[in-house]
BAPA-980982 format. One record per residue (C-alpha): x, y negated, z; residue number from 1; chain; residue in one letter. Coordinates in nm, 4 decimals. Layout:
<rs>
<X: X; Y: Y; Z: Z; i: NUM; ch: A; aa: A>
...
</rs>
This chain:
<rs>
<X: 21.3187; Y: -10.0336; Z: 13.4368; i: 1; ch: A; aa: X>
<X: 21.0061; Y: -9.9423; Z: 13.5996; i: 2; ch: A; aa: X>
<X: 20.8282; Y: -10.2863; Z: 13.5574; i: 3; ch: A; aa: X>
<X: 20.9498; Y: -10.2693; Z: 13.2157; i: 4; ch: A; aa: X>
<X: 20.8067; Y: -9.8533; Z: 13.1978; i: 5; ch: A; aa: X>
<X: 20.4672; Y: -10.0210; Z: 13.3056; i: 6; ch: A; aa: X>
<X: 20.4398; Y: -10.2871; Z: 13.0561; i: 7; ch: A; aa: X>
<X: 20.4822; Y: -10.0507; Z: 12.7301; i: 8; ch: A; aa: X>
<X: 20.2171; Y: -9.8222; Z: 12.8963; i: 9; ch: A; aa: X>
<X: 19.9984; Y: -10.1014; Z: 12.9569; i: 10; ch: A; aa: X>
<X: 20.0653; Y: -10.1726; Z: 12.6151; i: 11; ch: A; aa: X>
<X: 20.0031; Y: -9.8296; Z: 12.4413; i: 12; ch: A; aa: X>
<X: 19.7128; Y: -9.8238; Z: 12.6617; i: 13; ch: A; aa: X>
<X: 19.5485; Y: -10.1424; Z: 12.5116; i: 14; ch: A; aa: X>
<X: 19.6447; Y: -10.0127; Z: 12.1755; i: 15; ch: A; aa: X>
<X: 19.4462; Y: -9.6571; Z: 12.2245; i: 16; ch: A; aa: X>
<X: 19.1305; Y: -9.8391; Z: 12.3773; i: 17; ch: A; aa: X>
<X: 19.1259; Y: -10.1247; Z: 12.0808; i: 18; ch: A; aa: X>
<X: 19.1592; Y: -9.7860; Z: 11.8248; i: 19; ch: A; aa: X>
<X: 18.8680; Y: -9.5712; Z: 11.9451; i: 20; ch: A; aa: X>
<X: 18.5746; Y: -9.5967; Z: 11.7637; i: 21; ch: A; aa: X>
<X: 18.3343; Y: -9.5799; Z: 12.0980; i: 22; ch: A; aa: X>
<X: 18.5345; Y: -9.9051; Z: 12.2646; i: 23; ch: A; aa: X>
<X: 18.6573; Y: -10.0946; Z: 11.9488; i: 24; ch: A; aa: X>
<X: 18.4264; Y: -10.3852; Z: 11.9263; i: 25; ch: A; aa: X>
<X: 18.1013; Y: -10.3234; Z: 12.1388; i: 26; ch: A; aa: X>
<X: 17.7848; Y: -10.2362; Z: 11.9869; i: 27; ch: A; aa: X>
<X: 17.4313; Y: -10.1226; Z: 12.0766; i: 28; ch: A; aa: X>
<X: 17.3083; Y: -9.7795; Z: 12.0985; i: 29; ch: A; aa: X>
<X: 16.9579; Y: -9.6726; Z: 12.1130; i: 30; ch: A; aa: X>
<X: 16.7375; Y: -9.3312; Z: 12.1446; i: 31; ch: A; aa: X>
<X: 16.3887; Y: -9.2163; Z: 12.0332; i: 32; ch: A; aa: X>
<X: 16.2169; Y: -8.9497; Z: 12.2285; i: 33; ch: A; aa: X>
<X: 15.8979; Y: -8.8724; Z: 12.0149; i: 34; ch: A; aa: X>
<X: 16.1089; Y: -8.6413; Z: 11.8076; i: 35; ch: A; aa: X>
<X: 16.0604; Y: -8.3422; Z: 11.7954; i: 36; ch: A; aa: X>
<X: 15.6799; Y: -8.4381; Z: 11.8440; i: 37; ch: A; aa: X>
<X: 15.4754; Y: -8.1819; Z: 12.0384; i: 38; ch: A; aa: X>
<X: 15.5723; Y: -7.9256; Z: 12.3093; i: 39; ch: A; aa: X>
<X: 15.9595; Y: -7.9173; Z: 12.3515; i: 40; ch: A; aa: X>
<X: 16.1536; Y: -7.6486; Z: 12.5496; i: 41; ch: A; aa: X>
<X: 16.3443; Y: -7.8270; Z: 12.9120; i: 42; ch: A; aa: X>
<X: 16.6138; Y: -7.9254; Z: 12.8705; i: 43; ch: A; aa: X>
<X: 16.5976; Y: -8.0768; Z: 12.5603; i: 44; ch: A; aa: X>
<X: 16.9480; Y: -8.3059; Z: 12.4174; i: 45; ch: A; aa: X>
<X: 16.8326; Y: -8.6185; Z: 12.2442; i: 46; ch: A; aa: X>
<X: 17.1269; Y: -8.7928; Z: 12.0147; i: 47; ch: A; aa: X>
<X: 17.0892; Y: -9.1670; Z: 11.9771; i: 48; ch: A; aa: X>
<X: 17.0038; Y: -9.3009; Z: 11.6365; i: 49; ch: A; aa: X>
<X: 17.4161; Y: -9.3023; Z: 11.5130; i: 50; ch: A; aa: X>
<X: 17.4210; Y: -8.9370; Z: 11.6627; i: 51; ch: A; aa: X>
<X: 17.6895; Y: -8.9931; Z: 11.8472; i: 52; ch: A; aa: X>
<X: 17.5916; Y: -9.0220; Z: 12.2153; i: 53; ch: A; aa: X>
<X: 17.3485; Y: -8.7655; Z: 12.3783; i: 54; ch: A; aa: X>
<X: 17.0822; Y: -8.8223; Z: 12.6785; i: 55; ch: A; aa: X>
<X: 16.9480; Y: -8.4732; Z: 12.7914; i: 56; ch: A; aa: X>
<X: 16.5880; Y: -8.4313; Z: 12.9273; i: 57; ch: A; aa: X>
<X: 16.4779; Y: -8.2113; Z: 13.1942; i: 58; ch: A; aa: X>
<X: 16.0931; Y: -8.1347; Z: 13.2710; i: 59; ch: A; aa: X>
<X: 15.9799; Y: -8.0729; Z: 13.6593; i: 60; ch: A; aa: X>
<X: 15.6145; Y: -8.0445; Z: 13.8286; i: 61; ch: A; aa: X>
<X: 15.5540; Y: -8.0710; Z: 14.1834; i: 62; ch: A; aa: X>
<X: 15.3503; Y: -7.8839; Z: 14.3785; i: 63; ch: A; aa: X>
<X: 15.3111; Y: -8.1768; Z: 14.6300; i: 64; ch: A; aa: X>
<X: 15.2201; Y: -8.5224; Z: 14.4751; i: 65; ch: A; aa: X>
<X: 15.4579; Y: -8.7923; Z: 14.4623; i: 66; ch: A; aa: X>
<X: 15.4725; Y: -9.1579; Z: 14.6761; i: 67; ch: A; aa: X>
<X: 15.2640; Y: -9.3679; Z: 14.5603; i: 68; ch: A; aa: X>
<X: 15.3838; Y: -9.6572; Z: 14.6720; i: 69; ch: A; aa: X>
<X: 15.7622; Y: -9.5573; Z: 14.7490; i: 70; ch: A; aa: X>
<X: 16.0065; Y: -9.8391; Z: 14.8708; i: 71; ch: A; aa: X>
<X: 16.3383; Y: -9.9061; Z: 14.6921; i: 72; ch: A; aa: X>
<X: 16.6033; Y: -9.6802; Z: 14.9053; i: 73; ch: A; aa: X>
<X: 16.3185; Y: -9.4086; Z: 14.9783; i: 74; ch: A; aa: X>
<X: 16.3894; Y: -9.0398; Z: 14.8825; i: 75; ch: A; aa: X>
<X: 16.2164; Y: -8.7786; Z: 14.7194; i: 76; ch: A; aa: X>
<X: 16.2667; Y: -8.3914; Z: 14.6864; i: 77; ch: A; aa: X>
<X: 16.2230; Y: -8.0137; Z: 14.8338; i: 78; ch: A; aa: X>
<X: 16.2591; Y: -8.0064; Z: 15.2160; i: 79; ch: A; aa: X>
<X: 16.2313; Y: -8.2007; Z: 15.5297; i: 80; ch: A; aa: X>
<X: 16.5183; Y: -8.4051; Z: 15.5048; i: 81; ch: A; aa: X>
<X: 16.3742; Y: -8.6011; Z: 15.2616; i: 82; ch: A; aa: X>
<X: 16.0761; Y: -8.9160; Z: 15.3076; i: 83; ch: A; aa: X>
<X: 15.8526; Y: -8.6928; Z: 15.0666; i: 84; ch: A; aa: X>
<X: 15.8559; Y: -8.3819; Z: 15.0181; i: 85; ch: A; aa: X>
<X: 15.8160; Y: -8.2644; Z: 14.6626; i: 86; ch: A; aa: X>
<X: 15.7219; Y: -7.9163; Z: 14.7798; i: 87; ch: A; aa: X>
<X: 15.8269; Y: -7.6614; Z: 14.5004; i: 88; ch: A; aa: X>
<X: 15.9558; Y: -7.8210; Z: 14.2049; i: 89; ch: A; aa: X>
<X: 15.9861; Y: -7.6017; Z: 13.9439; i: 90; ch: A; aa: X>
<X: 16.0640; Y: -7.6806; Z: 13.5126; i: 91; ch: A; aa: X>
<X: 15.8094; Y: -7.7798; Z: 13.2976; i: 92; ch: A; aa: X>
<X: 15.7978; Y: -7.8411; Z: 12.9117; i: 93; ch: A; aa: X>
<X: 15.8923; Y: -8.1823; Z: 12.7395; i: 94; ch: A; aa: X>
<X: 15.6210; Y: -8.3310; Z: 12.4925; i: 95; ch: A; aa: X>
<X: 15.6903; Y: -8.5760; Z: 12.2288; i: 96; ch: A; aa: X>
<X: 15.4216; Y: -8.8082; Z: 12.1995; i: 97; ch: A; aa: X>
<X: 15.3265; Y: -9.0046; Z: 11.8798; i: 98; ch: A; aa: X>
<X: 15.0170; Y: -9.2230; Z: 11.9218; i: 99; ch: A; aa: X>
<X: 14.9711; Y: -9.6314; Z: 11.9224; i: 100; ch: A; aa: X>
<X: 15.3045; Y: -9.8368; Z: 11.9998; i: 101; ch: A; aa: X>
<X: 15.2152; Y: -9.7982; Z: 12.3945; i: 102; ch: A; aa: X>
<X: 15.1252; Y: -9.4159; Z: 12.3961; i: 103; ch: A; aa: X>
<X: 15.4512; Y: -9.3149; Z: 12.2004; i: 104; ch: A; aa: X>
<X: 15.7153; Y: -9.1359; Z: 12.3585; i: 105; ch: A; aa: X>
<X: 15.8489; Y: -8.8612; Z: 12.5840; i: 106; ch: A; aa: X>
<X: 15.6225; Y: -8.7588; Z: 12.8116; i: 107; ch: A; aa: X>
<X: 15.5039; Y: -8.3254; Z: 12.9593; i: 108; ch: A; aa: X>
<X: 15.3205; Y: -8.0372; Z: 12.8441; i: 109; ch: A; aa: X>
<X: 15.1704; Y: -7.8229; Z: 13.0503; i: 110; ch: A; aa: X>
<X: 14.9614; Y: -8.0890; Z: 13.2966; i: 111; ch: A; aa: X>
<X: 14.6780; Y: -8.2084; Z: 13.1104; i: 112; ch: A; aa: X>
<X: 14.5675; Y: -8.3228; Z: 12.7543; i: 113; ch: A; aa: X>
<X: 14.7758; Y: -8.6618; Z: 12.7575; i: 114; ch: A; aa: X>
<X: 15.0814; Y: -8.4880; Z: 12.7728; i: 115; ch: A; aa: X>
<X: 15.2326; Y: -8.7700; Z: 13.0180; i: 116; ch: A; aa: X>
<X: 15.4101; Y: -8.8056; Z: 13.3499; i: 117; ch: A; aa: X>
<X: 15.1861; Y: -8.7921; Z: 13.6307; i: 118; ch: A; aa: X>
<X: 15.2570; Y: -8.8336; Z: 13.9830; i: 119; ch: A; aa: X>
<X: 15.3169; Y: -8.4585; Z: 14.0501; i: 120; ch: A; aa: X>
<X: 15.5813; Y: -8.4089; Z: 13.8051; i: 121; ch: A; aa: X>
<X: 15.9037; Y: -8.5914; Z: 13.6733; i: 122; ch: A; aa: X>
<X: 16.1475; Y: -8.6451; Z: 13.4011; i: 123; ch: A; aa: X>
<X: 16.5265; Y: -8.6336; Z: 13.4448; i: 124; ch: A; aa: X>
<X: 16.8032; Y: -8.8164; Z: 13.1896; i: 125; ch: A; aa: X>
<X: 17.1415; Y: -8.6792; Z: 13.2362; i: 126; ch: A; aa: X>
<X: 17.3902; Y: -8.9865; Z: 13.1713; i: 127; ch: A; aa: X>
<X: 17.6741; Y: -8.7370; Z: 13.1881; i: 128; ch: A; aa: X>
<X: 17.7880; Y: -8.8252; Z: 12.8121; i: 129; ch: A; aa: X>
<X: 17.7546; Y: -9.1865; Z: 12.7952; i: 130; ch: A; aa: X>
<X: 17.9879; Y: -9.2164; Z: 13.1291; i: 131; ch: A; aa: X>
<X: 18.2205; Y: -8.9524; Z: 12.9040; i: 132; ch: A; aa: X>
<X: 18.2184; Y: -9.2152; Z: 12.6771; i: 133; ch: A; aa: X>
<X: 18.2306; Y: -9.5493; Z: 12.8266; i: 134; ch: A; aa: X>
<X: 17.8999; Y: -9.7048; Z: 12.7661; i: 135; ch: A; aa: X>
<X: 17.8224; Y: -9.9610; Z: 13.0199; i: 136; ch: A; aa: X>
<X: 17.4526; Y: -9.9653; Z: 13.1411; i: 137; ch: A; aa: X>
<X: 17.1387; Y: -9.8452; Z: 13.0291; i: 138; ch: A; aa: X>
<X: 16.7701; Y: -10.0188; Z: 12.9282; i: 139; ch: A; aa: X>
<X: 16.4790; Y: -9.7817; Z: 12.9554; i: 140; ch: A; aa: X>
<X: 16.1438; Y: -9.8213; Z: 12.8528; i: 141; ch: A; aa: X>
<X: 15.8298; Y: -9.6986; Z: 13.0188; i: 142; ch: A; aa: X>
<X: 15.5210; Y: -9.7088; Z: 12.8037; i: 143; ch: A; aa: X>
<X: 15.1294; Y: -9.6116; Z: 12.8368; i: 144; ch: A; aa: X>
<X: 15.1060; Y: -9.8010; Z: 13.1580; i: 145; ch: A; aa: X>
<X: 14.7718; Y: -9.8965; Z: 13.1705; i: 146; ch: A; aa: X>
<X: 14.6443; Y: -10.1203; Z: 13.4892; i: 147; ch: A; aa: X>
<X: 14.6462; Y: -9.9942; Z: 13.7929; i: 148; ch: A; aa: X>
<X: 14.8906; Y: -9.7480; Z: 13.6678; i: 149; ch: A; aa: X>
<X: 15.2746; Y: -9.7886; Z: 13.7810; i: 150; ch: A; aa: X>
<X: 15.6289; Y: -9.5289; Z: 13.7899; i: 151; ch: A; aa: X>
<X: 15.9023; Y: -9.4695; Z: 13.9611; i: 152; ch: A; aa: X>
<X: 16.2678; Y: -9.4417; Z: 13.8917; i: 153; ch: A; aa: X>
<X: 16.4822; Y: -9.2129; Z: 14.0850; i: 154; ch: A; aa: X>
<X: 16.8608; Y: -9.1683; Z: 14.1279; i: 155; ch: A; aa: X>
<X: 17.0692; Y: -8.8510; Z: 14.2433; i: 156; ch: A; aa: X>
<X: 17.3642; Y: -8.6675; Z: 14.1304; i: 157; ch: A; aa: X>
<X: 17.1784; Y: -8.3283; Z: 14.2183; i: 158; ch: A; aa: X>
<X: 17.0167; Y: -8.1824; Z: 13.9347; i: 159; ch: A; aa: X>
<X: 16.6109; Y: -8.0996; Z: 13.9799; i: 160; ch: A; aa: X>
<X: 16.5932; Y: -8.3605; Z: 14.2947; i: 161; ch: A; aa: X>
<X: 16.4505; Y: -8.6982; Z: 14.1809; i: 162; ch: A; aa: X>
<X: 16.7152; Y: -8.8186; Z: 14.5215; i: 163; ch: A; aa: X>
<X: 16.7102; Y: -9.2350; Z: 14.5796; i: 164; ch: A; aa: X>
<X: 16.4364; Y: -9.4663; Z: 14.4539; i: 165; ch: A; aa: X>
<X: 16.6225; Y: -9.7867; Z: 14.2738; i: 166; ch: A; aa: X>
<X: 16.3372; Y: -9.9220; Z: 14.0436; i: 167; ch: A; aa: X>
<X: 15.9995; Y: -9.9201; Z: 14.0182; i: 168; ch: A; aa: X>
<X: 15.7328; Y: -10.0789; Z: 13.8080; i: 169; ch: A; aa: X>
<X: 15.3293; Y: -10.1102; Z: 13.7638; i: 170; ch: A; aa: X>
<X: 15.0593; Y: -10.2677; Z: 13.5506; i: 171; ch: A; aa: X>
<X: 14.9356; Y: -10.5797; Z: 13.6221; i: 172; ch: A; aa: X>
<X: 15.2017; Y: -10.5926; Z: 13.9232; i: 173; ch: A; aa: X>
<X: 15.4939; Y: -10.5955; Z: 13.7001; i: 174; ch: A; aa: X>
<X: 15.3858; Y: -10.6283; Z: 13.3754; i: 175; ch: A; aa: X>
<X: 15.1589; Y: -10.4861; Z: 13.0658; i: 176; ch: A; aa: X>
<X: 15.0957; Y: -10.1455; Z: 12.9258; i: 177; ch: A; aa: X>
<X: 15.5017; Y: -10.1657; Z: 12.8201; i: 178; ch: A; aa: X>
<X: 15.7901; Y: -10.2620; Z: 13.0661; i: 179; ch: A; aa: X>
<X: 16.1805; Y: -10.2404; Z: 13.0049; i: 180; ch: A; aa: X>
<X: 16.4630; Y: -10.2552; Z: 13.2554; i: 181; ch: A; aa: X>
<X: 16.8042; Y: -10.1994; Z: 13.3158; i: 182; ch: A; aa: X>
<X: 16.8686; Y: -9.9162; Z: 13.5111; i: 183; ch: A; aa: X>
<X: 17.0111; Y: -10.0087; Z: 13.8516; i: 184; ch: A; aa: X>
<X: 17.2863; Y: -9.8777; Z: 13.9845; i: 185; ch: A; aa: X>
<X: 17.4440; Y: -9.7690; Z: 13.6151; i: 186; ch: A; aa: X>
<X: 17.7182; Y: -9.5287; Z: 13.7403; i: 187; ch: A; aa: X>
<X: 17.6469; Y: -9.3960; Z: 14.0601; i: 188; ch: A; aa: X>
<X: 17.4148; Y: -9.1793; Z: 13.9575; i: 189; ch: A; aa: X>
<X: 17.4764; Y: -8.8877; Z: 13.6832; i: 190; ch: A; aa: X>
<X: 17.0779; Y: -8.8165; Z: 13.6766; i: 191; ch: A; aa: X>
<X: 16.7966; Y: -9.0541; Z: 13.6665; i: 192; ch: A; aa: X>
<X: 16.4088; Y: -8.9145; Z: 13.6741; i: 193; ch: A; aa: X>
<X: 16.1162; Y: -9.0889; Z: 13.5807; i: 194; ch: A; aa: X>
<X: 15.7885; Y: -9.0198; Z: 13.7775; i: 195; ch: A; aa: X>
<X: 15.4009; Y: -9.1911; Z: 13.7588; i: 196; ch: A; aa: X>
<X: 15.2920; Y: -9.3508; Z: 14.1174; i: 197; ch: A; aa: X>
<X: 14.9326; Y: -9.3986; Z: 13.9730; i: 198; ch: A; aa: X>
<X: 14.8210; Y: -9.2261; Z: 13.6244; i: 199; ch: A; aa: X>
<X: 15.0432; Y: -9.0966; Z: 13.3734; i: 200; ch: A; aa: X>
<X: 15.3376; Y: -9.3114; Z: 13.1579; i: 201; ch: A; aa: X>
<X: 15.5873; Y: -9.1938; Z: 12.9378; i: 202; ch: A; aa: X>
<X: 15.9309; Y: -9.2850; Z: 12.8434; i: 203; ch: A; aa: X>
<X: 15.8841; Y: -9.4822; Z: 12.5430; i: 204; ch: A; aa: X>
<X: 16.1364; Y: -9.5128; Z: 12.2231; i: 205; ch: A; aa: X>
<X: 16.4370; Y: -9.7774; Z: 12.2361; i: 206; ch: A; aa: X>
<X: 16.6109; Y: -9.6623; Z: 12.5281; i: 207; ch: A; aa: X>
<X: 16.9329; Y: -9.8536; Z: 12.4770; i: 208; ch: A; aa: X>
<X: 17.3280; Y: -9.8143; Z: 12.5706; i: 209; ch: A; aa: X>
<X: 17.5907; Y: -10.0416; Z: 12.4494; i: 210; ch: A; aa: X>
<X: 18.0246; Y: -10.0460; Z: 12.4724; i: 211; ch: A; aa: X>
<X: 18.1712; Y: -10.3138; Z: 12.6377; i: 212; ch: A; aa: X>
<X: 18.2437; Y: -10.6348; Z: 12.4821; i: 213; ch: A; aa: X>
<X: 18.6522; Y: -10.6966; Z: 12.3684; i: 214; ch: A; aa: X>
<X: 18.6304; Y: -10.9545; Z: 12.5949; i: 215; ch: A; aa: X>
<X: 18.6030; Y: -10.7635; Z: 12.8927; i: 216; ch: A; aa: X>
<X: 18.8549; Y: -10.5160; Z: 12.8227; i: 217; ch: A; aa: X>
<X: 19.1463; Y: -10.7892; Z: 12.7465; i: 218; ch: A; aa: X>
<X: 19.0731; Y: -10.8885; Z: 13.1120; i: 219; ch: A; aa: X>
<X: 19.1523; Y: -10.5344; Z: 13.2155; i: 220; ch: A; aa: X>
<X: 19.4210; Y: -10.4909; Z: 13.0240; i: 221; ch: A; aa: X>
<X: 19.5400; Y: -10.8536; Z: 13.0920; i: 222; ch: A; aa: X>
<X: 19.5302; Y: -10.7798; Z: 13.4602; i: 223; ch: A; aa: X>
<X: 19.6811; Y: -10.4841; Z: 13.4563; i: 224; ch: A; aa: X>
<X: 20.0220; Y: -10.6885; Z: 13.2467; i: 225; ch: A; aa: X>
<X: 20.0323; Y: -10.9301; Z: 13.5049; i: 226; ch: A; aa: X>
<X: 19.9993; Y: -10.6728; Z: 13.7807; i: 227; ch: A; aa: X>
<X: 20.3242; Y: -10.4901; Z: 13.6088; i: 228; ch: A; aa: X>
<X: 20.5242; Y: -10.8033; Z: 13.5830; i: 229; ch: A; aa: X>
<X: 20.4857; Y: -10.9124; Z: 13.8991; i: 230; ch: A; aa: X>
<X: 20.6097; Y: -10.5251; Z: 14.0479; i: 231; ch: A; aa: X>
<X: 20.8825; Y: -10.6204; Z: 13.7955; i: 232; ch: A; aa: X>
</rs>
C-alpha cells in the first residue's frame, strides 16, 4: 500500500510541476538595469523583462580598497578574519547608466562622475526569488571594461559582505570592453556582488535566468517512480 501511496504522489507531483507556469516548458528570462536611469535609492528590485522574476540590488563603498588581483577561493569583508579587509562598508546609491552599448548599465552614484563600480565599492544581486522559483543558473554581464581594467565576483549568503571570490574577469586578459559568464556556484550562494579590481565596470543589460528543460524534470520524476517501485 505504501509503494502504491508513493507512486500516485509521485504522480500528482509530476502533474503540479508540468502545470506551473514557471516549470512548464523552460524558457529564458532576462533583466535590464539602466532603468530607472540616473541615481536610484539601495536597494533597488529589478523585474525581468516578463515581470515575473525579481533580482534586487544593493549599493556598498569601502573605506579600504579592494584586491586587486584576488584568487578564486579568497575572501573579502569587515574584520580580520577575512584575506582583505573591506574596512567600513557602508550603502551607497545605485545609478542607471545609459551611454554607448559598453557604458550601459547598472553601475553607483556617489563615487565619481562615471557613475561605475570601482574597486572601493560593490554591487550585490539577491537571487533569493529566482531559487523561490526554480530557475536554474544565471549569465551576467559586465560591461565598460576597458584594458587594463578587470572585476570581481563575490559569493556569500551574508548580506553587505562580498564573502568568497568564484569568478573574475579583465580586459585584454579575459576578453574586450564586454564579458558574459555564468555565475559559478548557482545555488550556494543567496547574494552575489560585483566589484572593479582595476577602473570602474558596470553590470551591463541581458542578465539572463532560464527554467529547466522538460527533459530534465522527467528524469527526476522518472527516478523518483522507479525508486517507489522498487520500495514496493
Amino acid at each position: 500500500m505504501r509503494g502504491r501511496f508513493c507512486l500516485y504522489a509521485v504522480a500528482l507531483t509530476g502533474l503540479t510541476v508540468a502545470s506551473s507556469p514557471d516549470l512548464a516548458s523552460a524558457a529564458m528570462f532576462s533583466w535590464n538595469f539602466n532603468v530607472p536611469s540616473g541615481s536610484v535609492s539601495s536597494p533597488h528590485t529589478y523585474m525581468d523583462t516578463t515581470n515575473q522574476f525579481a533580482l534586487t540590488a544593493y549599493g556598498y563603498k569601502t573605506t579600504n580598497t579592494g584586491p586587486g588581483a584576488p584568487t578564486l577561493g579568497q575572501t573579502w569583508g569587515n574584520g580580520a578574519g577575512f584575506n582583505y579587509n573591506a574596512g567600513a562598508i557602508s550603502s551607497l546609491s545605485l545609478d542607471g547608466k545609459t551611454s554607448s552599448p559598453d557604458e550601459t548599465g547598472l553601475g553607483l552614484d556617489g563615487l565619481d562622475s562615471d557613475h561605475e563600480i570601482q574597486a572601493n565599492s560593490f554591487v550585490t544581486l539577491d537571487l533569493q526569488n529566482l531559487y523561490t522559483h526554480g530557475l536554474v543558473g544565471l549569465s551576467l554581464i559586465i560591461t565598460s571594461i576597458q584594458s587594463p581594467e578587470g572585476f570581481s565576483v563575490w559569493g556569500s549568503n551574508s548580506l553587505g559582505t562580498p564573502g568568497k571570490l568564484i569568478y573574475k574577469g579583465s580586459n585584454p586578459t579575459t576578453g574586450g570592453d564586454i564579458q558574459s559568464f555564468d555565475v559559478p556556484q548557482f545555488g550556494q550562494y543567496r547574494y552575489v556582488s560585483i566589484a572593479a579590481t582595476a577602473g570602474d565596470v558596470l553590470i551591463g543589460n541581458g542578465a539572463r535566468a532560464s527554467t529547466p528543460e522538460p527533459a530534465t524534470l522527467g528524469v527526476i520524476f522518472g527516478g523518483l517512480a522507479m525508486f517507489s517501485r522498487r520500495r514496493r
